[in-house]
BALOBA-1460 file (C-alpha; in Angstrom, 3 decimals):
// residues 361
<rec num="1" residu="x" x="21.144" y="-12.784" z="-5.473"/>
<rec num="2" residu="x" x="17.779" y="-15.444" z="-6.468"/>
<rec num="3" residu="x" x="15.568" y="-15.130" z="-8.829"/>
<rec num="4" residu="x" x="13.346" y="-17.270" z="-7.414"/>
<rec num="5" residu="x" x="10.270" y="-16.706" z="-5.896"/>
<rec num="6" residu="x" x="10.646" y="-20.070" z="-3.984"/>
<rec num="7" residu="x" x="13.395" y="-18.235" z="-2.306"/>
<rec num="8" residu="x" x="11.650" y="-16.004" z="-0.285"/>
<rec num="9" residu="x" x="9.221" y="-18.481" z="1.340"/>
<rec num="10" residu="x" x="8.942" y="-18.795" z="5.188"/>
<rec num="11" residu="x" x="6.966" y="-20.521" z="7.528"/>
<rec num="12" residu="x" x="4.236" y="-18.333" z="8.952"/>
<rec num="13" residu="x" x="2.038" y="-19.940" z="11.713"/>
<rec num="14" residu="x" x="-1.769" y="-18.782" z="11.069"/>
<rec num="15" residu="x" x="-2.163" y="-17.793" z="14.682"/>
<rec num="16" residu="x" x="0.452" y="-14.879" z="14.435"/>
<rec num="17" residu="x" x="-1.612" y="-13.317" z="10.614"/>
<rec num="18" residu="x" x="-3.355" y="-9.957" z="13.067"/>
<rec num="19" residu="x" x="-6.955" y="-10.280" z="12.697"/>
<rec num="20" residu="x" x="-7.436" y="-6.866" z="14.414"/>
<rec num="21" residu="x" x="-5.673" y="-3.943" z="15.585"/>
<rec num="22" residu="x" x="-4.276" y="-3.417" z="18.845"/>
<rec num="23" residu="x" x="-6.030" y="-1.049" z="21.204"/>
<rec num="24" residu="x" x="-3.666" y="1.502" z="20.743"/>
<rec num="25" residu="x" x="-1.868" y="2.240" z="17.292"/>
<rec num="26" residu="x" x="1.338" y="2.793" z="18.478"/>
<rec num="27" residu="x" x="1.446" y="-0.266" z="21.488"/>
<rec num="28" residu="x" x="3.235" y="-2.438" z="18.471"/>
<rec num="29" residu="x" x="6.023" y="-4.287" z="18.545"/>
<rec num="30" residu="x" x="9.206" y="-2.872" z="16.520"/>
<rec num="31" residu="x" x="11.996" y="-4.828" z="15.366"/>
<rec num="32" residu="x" x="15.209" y="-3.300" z="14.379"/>
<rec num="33" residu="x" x="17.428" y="-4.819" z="11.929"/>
<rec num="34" residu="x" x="21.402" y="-3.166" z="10.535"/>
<rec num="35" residu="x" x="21.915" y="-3.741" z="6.932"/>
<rec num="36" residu="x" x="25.709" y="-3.444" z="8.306"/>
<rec num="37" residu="x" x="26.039" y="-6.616" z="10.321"/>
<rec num="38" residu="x" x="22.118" y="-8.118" z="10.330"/>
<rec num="39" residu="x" x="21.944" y="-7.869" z="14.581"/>
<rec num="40" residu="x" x="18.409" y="-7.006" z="15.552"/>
<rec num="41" residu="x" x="16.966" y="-5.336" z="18.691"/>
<rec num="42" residu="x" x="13.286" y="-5.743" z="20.068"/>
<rec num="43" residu="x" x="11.632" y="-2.584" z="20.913"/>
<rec num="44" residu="x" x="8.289" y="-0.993" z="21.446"/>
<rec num="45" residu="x" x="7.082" y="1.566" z="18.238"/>
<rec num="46" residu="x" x="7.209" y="4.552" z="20.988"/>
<rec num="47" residu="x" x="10.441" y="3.974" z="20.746"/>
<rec num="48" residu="x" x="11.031" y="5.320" z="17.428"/>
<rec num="49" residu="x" x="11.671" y="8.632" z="17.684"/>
<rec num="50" residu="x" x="15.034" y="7.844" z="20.064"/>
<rec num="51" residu="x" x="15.732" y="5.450" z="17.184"/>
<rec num="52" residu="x" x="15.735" y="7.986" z="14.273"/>
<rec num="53" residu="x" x="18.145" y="10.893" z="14.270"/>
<rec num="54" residu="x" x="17.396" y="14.659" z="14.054"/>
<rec num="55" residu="x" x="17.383" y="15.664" z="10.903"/>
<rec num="56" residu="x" x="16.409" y="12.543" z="9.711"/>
<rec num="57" residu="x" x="13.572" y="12.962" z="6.688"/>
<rec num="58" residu="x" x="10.663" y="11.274" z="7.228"/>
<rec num="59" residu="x" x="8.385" y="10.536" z="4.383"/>
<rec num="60" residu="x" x="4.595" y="9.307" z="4.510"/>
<rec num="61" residu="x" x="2.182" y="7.902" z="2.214"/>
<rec num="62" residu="x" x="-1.225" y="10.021" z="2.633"/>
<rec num="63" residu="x" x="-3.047" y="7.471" z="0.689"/>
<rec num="64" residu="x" x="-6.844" y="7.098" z="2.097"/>
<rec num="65" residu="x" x="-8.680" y="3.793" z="2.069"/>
<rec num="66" residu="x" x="-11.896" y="3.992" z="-0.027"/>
<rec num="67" residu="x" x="-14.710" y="1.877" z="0.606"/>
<rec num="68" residu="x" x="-14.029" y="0.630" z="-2.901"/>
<rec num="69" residu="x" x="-15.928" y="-2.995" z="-2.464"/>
<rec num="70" residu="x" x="-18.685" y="-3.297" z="-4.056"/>
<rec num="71" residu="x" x="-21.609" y="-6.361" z="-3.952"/>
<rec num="72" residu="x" x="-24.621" y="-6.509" z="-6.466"/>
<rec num="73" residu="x" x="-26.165" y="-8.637" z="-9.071"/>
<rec num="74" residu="x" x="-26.598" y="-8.991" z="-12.541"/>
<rec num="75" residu="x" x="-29.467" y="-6.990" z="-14.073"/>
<rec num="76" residu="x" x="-31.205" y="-9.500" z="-15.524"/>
<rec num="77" residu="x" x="-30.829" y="-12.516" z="-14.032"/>
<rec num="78" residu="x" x="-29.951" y="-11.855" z="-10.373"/>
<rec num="79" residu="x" x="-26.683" y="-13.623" z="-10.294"/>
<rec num="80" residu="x" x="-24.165" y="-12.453" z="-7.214"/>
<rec num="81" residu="x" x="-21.323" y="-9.724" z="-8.458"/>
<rec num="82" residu="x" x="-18.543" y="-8.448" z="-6.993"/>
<rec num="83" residu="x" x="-16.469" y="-5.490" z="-8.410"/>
<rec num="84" residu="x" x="-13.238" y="-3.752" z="-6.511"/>
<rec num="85" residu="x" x="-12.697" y="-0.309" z="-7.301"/>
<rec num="86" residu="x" x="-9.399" y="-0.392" z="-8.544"/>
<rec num="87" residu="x" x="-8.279" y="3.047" z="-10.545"/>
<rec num="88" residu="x" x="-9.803" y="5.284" z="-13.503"/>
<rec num="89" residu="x" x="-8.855" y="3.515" z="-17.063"/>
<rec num="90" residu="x" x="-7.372" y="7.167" z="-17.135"/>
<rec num="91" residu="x" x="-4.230" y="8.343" z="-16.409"/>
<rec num="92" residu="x" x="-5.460" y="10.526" z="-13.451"/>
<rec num="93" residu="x" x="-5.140" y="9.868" z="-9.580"/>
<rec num="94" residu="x" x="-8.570" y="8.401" z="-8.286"/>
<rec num="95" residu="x" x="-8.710" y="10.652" z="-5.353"/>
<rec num="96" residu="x" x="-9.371" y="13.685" z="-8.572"/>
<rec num="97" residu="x" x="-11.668" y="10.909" z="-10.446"/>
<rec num="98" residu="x" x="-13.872" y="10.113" z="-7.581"/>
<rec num="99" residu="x" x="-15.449" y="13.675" z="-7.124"/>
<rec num="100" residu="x" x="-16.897" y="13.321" z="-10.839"/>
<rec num="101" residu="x" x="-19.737" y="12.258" z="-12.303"/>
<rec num="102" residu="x" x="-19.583" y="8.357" z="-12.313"/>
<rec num="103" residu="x" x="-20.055" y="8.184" z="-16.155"/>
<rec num="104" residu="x" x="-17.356" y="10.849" z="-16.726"/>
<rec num="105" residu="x" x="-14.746" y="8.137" z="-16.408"/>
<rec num="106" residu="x" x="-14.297" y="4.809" z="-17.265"/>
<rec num="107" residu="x" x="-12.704" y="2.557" z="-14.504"/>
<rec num="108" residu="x" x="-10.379" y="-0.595" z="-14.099"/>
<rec num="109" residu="x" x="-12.334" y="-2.797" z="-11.453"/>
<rec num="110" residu="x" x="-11.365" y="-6.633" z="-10.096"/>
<rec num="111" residu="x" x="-14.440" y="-8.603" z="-10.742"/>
<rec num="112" residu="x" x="-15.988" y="-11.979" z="-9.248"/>
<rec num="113" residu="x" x="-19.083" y="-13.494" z="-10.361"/>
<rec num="114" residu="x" x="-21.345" y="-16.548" z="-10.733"/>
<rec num="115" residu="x" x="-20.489" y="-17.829" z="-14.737"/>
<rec num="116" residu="x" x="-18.031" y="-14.702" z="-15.270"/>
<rec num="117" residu="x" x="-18.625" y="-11.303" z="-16.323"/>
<rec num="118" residu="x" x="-19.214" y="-10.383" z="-20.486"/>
<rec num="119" residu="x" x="-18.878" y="-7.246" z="-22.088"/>
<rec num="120" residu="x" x="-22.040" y="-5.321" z="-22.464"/>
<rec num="121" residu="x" x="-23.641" y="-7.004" z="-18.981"/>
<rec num="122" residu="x" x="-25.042" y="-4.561" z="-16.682"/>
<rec num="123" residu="x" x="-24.283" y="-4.800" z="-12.839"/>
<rec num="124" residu="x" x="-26.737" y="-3.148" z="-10.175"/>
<rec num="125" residu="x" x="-25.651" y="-2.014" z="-6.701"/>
<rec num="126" residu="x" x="-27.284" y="0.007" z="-3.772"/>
<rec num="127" residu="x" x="-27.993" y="3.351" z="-3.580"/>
<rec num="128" residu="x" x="-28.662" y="3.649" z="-8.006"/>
<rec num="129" residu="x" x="-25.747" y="2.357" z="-8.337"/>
<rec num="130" residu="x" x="-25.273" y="0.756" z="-11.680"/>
<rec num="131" residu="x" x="-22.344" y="-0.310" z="-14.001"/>
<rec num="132" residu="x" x="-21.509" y="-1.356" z="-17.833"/>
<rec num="133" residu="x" x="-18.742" y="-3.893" z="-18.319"/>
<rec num="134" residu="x" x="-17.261" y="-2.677" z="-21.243"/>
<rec num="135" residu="x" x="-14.170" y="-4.915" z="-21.594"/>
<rec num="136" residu="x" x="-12.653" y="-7.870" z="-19.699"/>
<rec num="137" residu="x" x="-9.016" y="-7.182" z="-19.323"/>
<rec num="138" residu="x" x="-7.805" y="-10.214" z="-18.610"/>
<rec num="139" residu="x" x="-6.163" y="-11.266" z="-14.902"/>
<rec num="140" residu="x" x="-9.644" y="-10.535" z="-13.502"/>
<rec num="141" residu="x" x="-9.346" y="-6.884" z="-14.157"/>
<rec num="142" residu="x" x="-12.217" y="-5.559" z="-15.818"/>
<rec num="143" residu="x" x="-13.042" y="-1.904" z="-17.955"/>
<rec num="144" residu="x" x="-16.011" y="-0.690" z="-16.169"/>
<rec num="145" residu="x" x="-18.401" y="2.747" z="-16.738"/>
<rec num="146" residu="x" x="-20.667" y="3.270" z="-13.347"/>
<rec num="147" residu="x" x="-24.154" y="4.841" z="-14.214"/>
<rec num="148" residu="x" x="-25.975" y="6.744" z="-11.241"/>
<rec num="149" residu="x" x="-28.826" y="9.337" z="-11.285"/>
<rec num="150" residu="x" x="-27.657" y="12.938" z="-11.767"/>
<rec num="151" residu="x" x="-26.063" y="14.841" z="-9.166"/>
<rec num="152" residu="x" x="-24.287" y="12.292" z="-8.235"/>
<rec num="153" residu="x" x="-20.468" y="11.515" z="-7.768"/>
<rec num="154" residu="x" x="-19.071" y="8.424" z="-7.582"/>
<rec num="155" residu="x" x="-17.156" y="9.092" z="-3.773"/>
<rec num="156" residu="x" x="-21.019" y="9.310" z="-2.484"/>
<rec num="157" residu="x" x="-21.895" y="6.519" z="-3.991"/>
<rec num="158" residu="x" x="-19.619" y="4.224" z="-2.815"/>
<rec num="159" residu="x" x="-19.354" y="5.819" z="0.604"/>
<rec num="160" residu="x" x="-23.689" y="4.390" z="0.398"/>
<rec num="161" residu="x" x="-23.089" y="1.250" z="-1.427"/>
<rec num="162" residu="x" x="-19.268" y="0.358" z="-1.003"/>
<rec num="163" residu="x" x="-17.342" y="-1.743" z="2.070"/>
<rec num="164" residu="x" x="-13.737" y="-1.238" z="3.351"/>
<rec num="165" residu="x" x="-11.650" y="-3.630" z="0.877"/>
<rec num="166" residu="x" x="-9.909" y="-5.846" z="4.027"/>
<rec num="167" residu="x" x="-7.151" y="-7.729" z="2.893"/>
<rec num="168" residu="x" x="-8.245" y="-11.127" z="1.779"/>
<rec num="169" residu="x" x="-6.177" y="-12.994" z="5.171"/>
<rec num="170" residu="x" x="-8.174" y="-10.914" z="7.782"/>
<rec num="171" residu="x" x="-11.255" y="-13.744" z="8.040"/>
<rec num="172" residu="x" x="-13.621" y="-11.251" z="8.575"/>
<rec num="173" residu="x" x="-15.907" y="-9.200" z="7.546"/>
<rec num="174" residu="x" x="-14.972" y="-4.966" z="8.386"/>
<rec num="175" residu="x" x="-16.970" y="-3.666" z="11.072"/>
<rec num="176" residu="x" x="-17.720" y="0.192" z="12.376"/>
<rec num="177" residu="x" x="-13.780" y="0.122" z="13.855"/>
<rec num="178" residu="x" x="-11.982" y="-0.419" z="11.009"/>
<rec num="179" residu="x" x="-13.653" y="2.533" z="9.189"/>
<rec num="180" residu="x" x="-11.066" y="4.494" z="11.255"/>
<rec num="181" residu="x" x="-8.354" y="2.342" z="12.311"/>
<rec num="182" residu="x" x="-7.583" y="1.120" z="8.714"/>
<rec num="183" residu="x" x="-6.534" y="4.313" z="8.002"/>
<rec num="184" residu="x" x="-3.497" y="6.262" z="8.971"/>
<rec num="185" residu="x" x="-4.244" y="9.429" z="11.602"/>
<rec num="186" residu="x" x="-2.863" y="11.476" z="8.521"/>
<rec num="187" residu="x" x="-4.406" y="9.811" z="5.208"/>
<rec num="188" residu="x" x="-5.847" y="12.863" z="3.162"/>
<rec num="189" residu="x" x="-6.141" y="11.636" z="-0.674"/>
<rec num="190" residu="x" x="-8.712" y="9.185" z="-1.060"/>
<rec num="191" residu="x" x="-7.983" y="6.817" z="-3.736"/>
<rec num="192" residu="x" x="-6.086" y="3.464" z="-2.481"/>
<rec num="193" residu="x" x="-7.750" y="-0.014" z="-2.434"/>
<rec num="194" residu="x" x="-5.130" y="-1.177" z="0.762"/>
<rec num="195" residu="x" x="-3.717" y="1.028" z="3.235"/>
<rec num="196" residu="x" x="0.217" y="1.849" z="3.327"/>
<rec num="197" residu="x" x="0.295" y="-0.180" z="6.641"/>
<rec num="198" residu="x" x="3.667" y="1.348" z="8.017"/>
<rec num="199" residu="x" x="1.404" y="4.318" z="8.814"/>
<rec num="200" residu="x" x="-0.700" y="2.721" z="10.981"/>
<rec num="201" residu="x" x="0.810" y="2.846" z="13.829"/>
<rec num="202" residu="x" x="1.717" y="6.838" z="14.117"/>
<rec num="203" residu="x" x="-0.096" y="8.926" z="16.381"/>
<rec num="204" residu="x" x="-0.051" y="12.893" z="16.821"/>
<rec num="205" residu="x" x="2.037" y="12.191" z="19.979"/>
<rec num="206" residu="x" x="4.429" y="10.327" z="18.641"/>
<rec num="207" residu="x" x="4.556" y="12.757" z="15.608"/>
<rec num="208" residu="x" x="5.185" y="15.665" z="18.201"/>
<rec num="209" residu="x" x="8.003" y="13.362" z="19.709"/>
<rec num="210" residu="x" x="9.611" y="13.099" z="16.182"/>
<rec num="211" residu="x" x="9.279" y="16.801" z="15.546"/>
<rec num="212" residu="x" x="10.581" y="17.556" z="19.093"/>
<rec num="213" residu="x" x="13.945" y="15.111" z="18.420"/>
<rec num="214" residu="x" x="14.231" y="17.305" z="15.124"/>
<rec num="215" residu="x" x="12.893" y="14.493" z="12.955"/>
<rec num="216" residu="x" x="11.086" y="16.166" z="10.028"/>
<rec num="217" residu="x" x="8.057" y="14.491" z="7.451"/>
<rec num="218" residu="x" x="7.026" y="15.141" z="3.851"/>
<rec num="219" residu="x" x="4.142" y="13.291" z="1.988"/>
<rec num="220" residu="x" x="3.531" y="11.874" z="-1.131"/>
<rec num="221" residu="x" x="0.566" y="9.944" z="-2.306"/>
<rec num="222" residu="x" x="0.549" y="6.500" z="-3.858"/>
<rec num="223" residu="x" x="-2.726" y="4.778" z="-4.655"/>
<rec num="224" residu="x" x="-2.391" y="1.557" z="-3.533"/>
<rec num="225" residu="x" x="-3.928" y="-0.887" z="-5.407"/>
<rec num="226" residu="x" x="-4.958" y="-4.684" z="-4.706"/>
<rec num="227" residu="x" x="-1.509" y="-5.705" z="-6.631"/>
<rec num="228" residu="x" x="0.272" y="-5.467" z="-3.253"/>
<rec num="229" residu="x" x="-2.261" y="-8.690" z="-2.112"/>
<rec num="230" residu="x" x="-2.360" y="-10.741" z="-5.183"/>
<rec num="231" residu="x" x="0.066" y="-13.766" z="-5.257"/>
<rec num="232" residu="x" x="2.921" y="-13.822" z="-7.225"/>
<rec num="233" residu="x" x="1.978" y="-16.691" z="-9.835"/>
<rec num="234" residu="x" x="5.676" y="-17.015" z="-12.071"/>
<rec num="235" residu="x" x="8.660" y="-18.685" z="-10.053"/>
<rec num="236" residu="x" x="10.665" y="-16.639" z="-11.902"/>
<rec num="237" residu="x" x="10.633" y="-13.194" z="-10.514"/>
<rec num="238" residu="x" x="11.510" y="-11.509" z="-14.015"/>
<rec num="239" residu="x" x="8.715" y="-12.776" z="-15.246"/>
<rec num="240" residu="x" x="6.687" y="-11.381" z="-12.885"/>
<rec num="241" residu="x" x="4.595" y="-7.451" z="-13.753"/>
<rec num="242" residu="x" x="3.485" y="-5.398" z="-11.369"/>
<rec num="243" residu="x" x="0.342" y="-3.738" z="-11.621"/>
<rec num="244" residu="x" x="0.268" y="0.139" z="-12.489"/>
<rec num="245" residu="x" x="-0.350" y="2.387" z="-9.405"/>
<rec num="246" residu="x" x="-0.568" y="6.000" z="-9.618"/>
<rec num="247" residu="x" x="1.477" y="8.950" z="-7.393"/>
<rec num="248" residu="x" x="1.940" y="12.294" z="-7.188"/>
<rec num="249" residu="x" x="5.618" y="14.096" z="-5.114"/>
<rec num="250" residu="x" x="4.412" y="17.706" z="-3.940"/>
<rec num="251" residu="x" x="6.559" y="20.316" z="-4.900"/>
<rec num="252" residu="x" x="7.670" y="20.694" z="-1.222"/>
<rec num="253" residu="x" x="8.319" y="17.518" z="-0.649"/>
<rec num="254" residu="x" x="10.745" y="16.862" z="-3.867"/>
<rec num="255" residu="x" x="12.233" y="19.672" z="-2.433"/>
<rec num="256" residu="x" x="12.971" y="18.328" z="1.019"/>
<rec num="257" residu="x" x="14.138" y="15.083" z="0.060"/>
<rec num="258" residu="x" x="16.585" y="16.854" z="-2.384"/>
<rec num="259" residu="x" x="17.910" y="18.891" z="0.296"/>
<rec num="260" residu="x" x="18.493" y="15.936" z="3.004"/>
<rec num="261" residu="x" x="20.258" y="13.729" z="0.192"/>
<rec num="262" residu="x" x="22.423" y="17.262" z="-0.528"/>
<rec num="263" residu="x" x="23.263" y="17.570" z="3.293"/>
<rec num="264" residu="x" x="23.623" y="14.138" z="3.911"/>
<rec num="265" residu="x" x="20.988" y="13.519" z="6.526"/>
<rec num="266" residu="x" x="19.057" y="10.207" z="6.226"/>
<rec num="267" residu="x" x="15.546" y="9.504" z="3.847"/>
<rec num="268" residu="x" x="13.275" y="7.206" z="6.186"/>
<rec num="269" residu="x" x="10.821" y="5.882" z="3.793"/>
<rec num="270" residu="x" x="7.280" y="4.532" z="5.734"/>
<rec num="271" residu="x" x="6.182" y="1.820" z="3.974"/>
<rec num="272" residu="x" x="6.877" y="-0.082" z="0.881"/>
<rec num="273" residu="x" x="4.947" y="2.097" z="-1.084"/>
<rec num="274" residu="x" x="6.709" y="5.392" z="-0.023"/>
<rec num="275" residu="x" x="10.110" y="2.947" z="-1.266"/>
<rec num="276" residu="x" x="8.434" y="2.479" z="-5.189"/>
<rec num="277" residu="x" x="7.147" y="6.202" z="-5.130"/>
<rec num="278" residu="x" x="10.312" y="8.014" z="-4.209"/>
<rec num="279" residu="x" x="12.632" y="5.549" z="-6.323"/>
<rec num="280" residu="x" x="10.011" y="5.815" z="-9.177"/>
<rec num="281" residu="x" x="10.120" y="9.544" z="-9.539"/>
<rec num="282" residu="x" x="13.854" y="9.276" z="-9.581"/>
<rec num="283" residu="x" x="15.784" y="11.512" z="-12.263"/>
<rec num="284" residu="x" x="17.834" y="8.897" z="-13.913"/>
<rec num="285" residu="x" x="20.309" y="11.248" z="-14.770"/>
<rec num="286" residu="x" x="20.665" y="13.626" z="-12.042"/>
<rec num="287" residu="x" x="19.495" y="11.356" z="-9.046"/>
<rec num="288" residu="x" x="17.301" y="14.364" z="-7.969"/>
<rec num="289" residu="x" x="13.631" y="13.584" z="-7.077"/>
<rec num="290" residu="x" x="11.138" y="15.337" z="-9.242"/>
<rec num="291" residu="x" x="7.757" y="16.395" z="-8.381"/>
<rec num="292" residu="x" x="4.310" y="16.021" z="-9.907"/>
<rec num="293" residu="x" x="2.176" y="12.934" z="-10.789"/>
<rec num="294" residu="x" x="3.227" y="9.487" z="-12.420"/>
<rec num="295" residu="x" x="2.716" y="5.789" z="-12.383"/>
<rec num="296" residu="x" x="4.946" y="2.982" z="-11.686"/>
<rec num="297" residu="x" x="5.139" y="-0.544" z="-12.409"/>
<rec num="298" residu="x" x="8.461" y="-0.699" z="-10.617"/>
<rec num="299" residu="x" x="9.380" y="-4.306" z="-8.906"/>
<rec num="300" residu="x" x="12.227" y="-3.640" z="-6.887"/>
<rec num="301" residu="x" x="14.144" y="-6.868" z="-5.932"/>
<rec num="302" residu="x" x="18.107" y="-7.782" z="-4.839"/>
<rec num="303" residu="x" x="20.317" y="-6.415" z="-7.045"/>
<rec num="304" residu="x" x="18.808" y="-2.550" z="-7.323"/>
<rec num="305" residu="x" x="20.203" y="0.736" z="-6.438"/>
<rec num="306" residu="x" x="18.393" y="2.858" z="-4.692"/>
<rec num="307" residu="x" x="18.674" y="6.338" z="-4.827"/>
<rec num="308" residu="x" x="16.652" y="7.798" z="-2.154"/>
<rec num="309" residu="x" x="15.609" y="5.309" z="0.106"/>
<rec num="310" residu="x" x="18.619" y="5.212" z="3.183"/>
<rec num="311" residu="x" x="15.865" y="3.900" z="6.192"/>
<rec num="312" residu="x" x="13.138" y="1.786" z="5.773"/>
<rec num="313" residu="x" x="10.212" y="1.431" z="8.296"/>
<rec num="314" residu="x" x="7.620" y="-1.409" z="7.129"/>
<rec num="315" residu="x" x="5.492" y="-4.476" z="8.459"/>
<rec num="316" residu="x" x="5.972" y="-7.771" z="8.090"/>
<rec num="317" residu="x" x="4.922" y="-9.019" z="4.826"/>
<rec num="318" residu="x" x="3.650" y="-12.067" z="2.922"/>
<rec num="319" residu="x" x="5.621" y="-15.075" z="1.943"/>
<rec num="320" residu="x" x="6.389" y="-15.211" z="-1.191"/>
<rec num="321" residu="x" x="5.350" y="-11.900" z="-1.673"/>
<rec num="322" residu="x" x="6.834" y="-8.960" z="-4.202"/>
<rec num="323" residu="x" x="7.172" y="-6.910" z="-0.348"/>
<rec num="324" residu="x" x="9.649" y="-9.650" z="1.244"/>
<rec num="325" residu="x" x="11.154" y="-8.827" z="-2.557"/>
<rec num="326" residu="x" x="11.506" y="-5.664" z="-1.467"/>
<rec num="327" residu="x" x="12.601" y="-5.788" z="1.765"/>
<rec num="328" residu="x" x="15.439" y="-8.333" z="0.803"/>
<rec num="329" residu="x" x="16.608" y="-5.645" z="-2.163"/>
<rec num="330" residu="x" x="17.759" y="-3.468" z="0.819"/>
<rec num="331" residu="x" x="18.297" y="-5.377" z="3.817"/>
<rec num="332" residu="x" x="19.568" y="-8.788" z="1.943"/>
<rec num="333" residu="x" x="17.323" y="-11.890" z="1.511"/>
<rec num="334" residu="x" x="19.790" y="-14.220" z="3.698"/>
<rec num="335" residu="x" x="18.995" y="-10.979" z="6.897"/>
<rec num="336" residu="x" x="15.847" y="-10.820" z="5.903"/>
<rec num="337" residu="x" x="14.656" y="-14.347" z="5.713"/>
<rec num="338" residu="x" x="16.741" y="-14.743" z="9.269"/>
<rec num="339" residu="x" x="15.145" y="-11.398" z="10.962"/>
<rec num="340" residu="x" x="11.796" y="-12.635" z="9.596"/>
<rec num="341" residu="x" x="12.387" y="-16.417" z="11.418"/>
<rec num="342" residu="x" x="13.367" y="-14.335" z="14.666"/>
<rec num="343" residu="x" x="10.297" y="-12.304" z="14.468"/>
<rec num="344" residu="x" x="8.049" y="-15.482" z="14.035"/>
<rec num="345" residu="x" x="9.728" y="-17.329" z="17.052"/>
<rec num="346" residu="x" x="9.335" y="-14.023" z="19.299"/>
<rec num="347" residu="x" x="5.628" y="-13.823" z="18.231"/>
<rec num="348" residu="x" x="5.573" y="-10.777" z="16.557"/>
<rec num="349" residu="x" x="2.111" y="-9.665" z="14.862"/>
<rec num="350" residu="x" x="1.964" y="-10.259" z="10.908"/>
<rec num="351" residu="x" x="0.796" y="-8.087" z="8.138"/>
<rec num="352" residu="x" x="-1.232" y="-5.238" z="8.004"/>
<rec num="353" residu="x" x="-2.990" y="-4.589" z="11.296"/>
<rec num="354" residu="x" x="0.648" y="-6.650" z="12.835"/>
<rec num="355" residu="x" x="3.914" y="-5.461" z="14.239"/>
<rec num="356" residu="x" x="6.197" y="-3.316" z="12.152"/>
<rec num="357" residu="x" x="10.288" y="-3.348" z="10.958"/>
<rec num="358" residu="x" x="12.731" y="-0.588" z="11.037"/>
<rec num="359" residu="x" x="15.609" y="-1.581" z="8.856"/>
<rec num="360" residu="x" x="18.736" y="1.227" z="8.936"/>
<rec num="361" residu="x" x="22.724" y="1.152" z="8.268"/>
């Protein structure tokens, strides 16, 4: 069990990081991996729902992307500025912030800019756009208030003035297709800075396949923030903080993963984030998974217990990366490291708009 971050490097040829989707979401690659023995299988995604079981409990992240980006200048002086979106300073879900009145709230934004940003400078943007730095954070995170003219919310204004936040290893600038395709078919809550990637590759056809096989899905939301791109910087890992996202379990769907973990049927977690969410909102005591809103700064690595999570279905992550972490805390980091080496000598796709990983018993 390492502590390292060193220990959870790979080699990752550059030609095999997805610059693009594929034509159709679910023509990916899927690799199956057994926490049992570590054997893998190479399949196609279609092939998912005769690789679940009925009754299995599927559960989703229905974070939506916002185009959270934002590019401006100084008032003033003209210098370049660049601010991401990142949550309300708030303890409130941004998809509820973002229909108010931009100086309601203040917000936690990344920023960029020539000589720095100050306390007290003002930033302009399109559309009226205008914001107050009112603190600098530290780590490049910023306390921001956004000014506009009246009748305004802040979800129009950046749908005017903002850009789809790409990760930073897709070398390119978003265009028209990624408006829809960098969003899951079911994303509903708009809030996150990244999409939960996992998701990307459902359809409605494959989600009538799943419900035909007797495979049922619950949601939950987790804002995903720009914490799931930024490097991990200490070589020790418990060193390391994660930065605060927000959820929220629906009643229904506390309910549904309570009652699969009573019968004994399997919780299929898509996505990392669906893995901190569900394990987050964890009764310590009772194991049950309670509903409503919270925030987690969980970092789950080798060595943690999971309550919930029996099935994970995810994409292949960063090196080095708190996801790999992840991955290794239920699958092993000796399997993962060697499923990960498989899937780079078979070519698989890598990272978000890449090929994806179901890892079971």
């Amino acid at each position: 069990m390492s502590s390292r971050l060193s220990d959870y490097d790979f080699e990752l040829p550059e030609s095999q990081i997805a610059q693009a989707p594929l034509a159709e979401r679910d023509a990916s690659r899927l690799m199956t991996v057994s926490r049992s023995s570590g054997a893998w299988t190479h399949r196609r995604f279609t092939d998912l729902a005769e690789l679940l079981r009925p009754g299995d409990l599927l559960v989703l992240n229905d974070a939506r992307v916002i185009p959270a980006r934002l590019l401006g200048q100084k008032a003033g002086t003209g210098g370049r500025v660049e601010l991401l979106v990142v949550r309300p300073a708030a303890s409130t879900l941004t998809s509820a912030a973002l229909s108010g009145a931009p100086e309601s709230l203040e917000w936690v934004c990344l920023g960029q800019a020539s000589k720095g940003l100050k306390p007290a400078q003002r930033l302009t943007f399109a559309g009226g756009l205008e914001a107050e730095v009112l603190e600098a954070l530290g780590g490049g995170e910023y306390r921001v208030r956004f000014h506009a003219p009246p009748g305004t919310s802040l979800a129009s204004l950046l749908e005017e003035a903002g850009r789809l936040p790409l990760p930073p290893y897709i070398t390119r600038e978003p265009d028209a297709a990624d408006a829809e395709r960098y969003q899951t078919v079911y994303a509903r809550a708009a809030g996150a800075v990244a999409a939960p990637t996992a998701g990307l590759h459902f359809t409605q056809g494959l989600f009538d396949a799943l419900e035909a096989r007797g495979i049922h899905r619950a949601l939950v939301t987790l804002d995903v923030g720009p914490g799931t791109f930024l490097p991990v910087r200490e070589e020790e890992l418990d060193r390391h903080h994660m930065h605060p996202e927000r959820y929220t379990v629906p009643e229904a769907t506390a309910k549904a993963v309570n009652a699969a973990k009573a019968e004994g049927r399997r919780v299929v977690a898509v996505g990392t984030t669906v893995v901190r969410t569900l394990e987050s909102a964890t009764d310590g005591q009772t194991g049950r998974l309670r509903e409503g809103p919270g925030e987690t700064t969980l970092f789950i690595r080798p060595g943690f217990t999971f309550r919930q999570v029996d099935v994970l279905l995810t994409n292949f992550h960063l090196p080095r990366s708190t996801l790999v972490v992840l991955v290794s805390a239920l699958l092993g980091r000796e399997r993962t490291l060697a499923a990960y080496a498989e899937a780079v000598g078979a070519g698989y796709r890598f990272f978000s708009y890449g090929d994806a990983m179901l890892v079971s018993e």
